[in-house]
C-alpha positions as CSV (number, residue, x, y, z in Angstrom):
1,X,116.9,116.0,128.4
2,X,120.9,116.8,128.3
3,X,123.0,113.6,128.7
4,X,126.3,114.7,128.1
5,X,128.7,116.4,125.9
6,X,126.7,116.1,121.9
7,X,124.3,113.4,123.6
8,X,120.6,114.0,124.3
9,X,118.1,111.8,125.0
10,X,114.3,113.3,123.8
11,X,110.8,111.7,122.6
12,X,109.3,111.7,119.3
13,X,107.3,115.1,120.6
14,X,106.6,118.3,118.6
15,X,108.9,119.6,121.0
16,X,111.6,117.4,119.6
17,X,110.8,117.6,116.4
18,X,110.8,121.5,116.8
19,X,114.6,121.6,118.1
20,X,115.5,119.6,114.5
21,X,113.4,121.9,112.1
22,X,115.2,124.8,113.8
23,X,118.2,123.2,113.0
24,X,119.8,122.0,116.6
25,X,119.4,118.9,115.8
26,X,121.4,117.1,112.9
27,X,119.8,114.4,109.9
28,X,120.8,110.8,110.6
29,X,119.3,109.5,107.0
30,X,123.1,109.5,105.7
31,X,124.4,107.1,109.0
32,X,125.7,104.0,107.7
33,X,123.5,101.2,108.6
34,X,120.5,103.3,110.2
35,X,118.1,102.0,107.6
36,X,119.7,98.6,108.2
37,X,119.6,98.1,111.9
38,X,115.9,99.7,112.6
39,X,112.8,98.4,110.6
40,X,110.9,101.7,109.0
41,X,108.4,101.7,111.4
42,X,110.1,102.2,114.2
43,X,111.7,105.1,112.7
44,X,108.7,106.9,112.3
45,X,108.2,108.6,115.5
46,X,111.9,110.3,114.6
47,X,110.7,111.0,110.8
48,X,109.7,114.7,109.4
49,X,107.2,115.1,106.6
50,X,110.2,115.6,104.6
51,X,111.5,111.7,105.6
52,X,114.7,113.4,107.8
53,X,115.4,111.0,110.3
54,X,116.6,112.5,113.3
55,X,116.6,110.2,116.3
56,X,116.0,106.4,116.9
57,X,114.3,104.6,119.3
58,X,116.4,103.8,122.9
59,X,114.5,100.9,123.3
60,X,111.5,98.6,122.3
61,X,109.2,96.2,123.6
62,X,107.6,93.0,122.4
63,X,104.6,91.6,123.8
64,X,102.7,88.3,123.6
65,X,99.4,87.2,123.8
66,X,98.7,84.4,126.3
67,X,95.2,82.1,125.9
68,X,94.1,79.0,127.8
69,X,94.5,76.1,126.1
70,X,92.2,74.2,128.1
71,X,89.5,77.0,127.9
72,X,89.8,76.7,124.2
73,X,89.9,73.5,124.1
74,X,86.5,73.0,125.9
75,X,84.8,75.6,123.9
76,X,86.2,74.2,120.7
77,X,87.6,77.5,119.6
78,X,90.4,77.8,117.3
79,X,94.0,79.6,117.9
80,X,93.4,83.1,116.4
81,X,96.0,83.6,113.5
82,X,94.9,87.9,113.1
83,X,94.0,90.5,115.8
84,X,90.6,90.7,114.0
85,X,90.1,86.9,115.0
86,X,90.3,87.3,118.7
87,X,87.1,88.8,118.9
88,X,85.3,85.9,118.4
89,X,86.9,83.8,121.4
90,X,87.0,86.7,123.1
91,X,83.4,87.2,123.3
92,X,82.7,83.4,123.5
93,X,85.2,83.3,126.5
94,X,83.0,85.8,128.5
95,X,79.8,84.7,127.4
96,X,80.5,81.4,129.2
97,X,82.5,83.1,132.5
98,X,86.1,82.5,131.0
């Protein structure tokens, strides 16, 4: 989508991708500070097989897990430190209606 004069605003599509291989859209791996100011990873979805970067993200999103303490509590299960250990309260919370 056009924004304005040199400005566009576009997801990390094939379409997207497309417009910089055909040369419309310029490299940003020489902008001072890119590396810097976004984490790899969020790079990625703007990253050619080649590593040319050639958008960033416009925004991001974090997100939280919430549990209930008491719930836990009763059923004496312990605060999941990996997204592989919350199976196990997971299941153990709807085995016993939680």
């Amino acid at each position: 989508m056009y924004i304005g004069f040199g400005i566009l605003f576009f997801g990390p599509y094939p379409l997207d991708r497309d417009l910089f291989e055909r040369g419309y859209l310029a490299s940003w791996n020489q902008l001072p500070g890119l590396q810097k100011a976004y984490p790899s990873q969020s790079l990625s979805p703007w990253r050619t097989k080649d590593n040319e970067i050639y958008g960033v993200p416009l925004s991001g999103a974090v997100y939280g897990i919430y549990y209930n303490v008491d719930l836990f509590d009763k059923l004496a299960l312990d605060i999941p430190q990996t997204w592989q250990e919350w199976y196990t309260p997971a299941q153990t919370c709807g085995e016993n209606d939680g």
